[in-house]
N, C-alpha and C positions, 0 to 999 in steps of 0.2 A: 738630313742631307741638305737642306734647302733652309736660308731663312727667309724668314715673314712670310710663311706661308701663310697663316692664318689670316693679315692683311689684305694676300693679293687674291684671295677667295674672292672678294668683295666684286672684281669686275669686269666688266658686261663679257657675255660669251655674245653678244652683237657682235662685237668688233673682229672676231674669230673666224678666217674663213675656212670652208671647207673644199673637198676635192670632188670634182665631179663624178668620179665612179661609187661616191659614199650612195646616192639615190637608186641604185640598180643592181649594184653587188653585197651578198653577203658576206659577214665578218670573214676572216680568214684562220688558219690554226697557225698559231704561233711559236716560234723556237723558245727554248729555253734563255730565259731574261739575260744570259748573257753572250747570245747567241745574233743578238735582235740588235743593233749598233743604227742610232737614231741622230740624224741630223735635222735640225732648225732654218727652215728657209727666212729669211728677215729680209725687210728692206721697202721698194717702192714701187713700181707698177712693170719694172723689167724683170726681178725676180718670181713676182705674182705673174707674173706671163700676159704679153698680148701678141705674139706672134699666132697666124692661123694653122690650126692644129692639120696635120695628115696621117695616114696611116700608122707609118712609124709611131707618130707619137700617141696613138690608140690600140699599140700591142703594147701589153703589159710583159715583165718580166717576172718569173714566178717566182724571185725573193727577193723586189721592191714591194714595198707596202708603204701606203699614206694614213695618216691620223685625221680621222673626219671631225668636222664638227661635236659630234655626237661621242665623240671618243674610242672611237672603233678603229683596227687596224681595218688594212682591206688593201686589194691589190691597185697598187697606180697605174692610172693613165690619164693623160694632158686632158682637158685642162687640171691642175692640180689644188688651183686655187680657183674658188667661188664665195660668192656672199657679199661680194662688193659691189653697191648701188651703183642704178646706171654705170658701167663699167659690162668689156665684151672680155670676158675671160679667156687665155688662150694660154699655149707656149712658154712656159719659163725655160730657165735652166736646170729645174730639181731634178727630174724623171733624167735626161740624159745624163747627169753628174750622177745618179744614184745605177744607172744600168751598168756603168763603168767601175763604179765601186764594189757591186754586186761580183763582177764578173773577176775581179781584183783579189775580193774573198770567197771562195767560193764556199766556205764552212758556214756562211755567216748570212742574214736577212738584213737588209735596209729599211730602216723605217725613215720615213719623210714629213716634218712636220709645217704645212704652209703658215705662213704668220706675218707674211707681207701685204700690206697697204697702197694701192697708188698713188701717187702724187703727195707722199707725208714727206716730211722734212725730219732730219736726224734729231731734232729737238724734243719729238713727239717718240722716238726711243731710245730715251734718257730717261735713268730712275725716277720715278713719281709720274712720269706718264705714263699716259693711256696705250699705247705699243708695246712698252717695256714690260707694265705687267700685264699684259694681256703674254706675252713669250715664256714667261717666268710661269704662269698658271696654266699653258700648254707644257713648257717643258717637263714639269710637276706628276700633269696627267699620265703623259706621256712615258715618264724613267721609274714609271709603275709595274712596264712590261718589258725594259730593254735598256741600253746605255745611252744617256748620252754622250756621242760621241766628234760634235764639230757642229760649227756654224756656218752656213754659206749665208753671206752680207754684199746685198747689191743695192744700194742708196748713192744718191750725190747729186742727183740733179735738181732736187729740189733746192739744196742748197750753191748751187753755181746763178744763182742769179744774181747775188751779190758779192762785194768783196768781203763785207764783214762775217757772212758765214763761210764762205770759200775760204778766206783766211785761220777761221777758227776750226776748219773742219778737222784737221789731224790730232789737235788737243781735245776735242769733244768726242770721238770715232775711242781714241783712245781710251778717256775715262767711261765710256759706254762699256767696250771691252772686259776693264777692268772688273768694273762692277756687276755684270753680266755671270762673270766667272765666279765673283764671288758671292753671288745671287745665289748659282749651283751649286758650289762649294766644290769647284772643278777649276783649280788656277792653271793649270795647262790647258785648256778647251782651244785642240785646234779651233782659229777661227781664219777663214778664206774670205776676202774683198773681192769687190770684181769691177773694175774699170768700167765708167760708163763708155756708152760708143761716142766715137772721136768723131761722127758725122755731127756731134751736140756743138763743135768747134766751129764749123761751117753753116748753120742754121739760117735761115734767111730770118731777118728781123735779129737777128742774135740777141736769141728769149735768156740764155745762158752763156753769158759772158765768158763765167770765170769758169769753166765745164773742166778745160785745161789744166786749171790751178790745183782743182778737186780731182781730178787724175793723175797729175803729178805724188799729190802726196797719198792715195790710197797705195801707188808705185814704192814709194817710201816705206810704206807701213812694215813690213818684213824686218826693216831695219831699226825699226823703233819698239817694237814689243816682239815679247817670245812669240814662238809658236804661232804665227801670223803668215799669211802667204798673198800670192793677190795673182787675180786672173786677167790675163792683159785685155784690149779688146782691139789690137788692131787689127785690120784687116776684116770684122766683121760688118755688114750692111744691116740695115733699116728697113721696116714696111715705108709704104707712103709718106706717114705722115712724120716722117723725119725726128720721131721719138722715142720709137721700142723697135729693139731687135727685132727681123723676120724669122721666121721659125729656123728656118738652116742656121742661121747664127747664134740661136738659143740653142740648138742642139751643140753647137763649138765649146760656144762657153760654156755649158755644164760640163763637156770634155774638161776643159782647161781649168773648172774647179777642180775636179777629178784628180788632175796631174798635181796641182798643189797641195793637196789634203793625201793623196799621199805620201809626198813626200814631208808634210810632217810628221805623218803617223809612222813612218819608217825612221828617223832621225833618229840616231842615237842619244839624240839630245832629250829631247821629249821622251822617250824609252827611259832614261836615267832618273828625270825630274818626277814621272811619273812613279818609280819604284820608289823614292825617296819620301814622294807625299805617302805612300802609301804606308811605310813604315812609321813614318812619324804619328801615322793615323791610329795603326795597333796600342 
């Protein structure tokens, strides 16, 4: 199903974070492997979450489950992602995109796989780095017990600092995509972007110039490859420090993944391309 597998054995479960219910909760009983519909969280220190967790985000849904470190399914709750030095864990968008999906199908368990980094730049999850296959040898683990079934991708500010990545970002985003999917051996792999926050535009010192430029074209992305969606972020606020969503706005945007990733998964479009690979596969 995958190639180079044998390759991306090679590297570090370091770089792998885990979910914080993995130290406290036992494994969970799992549906039938095609029952179990597994999304990949990827990206930078807004998908890994730093909004501060509250209640809501420490009730679990009883057919969300996250993939620990340790390779064990288990029930979510925020923080989702851990293992990342110096760094305060908190809030992403996974657990609320995946409560909404859950509740979407209700036949069906969500699996949530963390695999975002803070502060990385899109270069570092491109083929032959260290992010890419560290995704590829989670995904691996992971479609042992269920499908993969999409990607939630929130990256870009690392690269709004400059113009030369700001300008490259839609041609590199892209061939990430590409090869990602054909990493899996899954050329339709809904995959969902998410607008960084438009407060990166107003920044005092403006640490990120071109935040705009790299929002415009994740905007675009729908229009430029299949089976692509993108989560806007107007209208959502900032903690303090003027760089990661506060937790209500993390709870938004995993909604607003939600809304995109279904409606690829409902397209007739994707519904066609999908029965097609499938036939050619037999």
């Amino acid at each position: 199903m995958f190639r180079n597998f044998k390759n991306l054995l090679i590297c570090s479960a370091s770089l792998i974070p885990t979910s914080g219910y993995a130290d406290t909760n036992s494994p969970v009983k799992l549906p039938p492997r095609e029952k179990l519909k597994i999304y990949l969280l990827m990206g930078q220190s807004n998908m890994a979450g730093r909004g501060v967790p509250e209640q809501e985000d420490k009730t679990p849904h009883p057919r969300v489950f996250v993939f620990t470190q340790s390779n064990q399914w288990e029930l979510a709750v925020e923080p989702l992602t851990l293992g990342e030095p110096k760094k305060n864990p908190g809030v992403g968008p996974g657990l609320a995109f995946a409560k909404v999906m859950a509740d979407a199908n209700p036949g069906v368990v969500i699996g949530l796989v963390p695999c975002a980094v803070g502060g990385t730049p899109l270069k570092r999850w491109m083929p032959g780095a260290d992010l890419y296959s560290n995704v590829v040898v989670r995904a691996i683990a992971a479609a042992k017990f269920g499908m993969i079934s999409g990607i939630l991708w929130h990256q870009g500010e690392a690269d709004s600092a400059n113009s030369t990545n700001a300008n490259s970002y839609g041609e590199r985003l892209t061939k990430m995509i590409g090869d990602i999917r054909a990493e899996l051996n899954l050329p339709n792999l809904p995959f969902v972007v998410g607008q960084t926050g438009e407060f990166n535009y107003t920044r005092p010192g403006n640490p990120q110039p071109f935040a705009r430029a790299v929002n415009e074209t994740l905007t675009k992305l729908p229009e430029k490859v299949p089976f692509t969606g993108c989560a806007l972020s107007k209208g959502l606020t900032s903690k303090a420090d003027l760089v990661h969503f506060d937790a209500k706005s993390q709870r938004e945007l995993g909604k607003r993944y939600a809304t995109e990733m279904l409606k690829l998964e409902k397209s007739p479009r994707l519904k066609r391309a999908e029965s097609e690979r499938k036939l050619l596969e037999k």
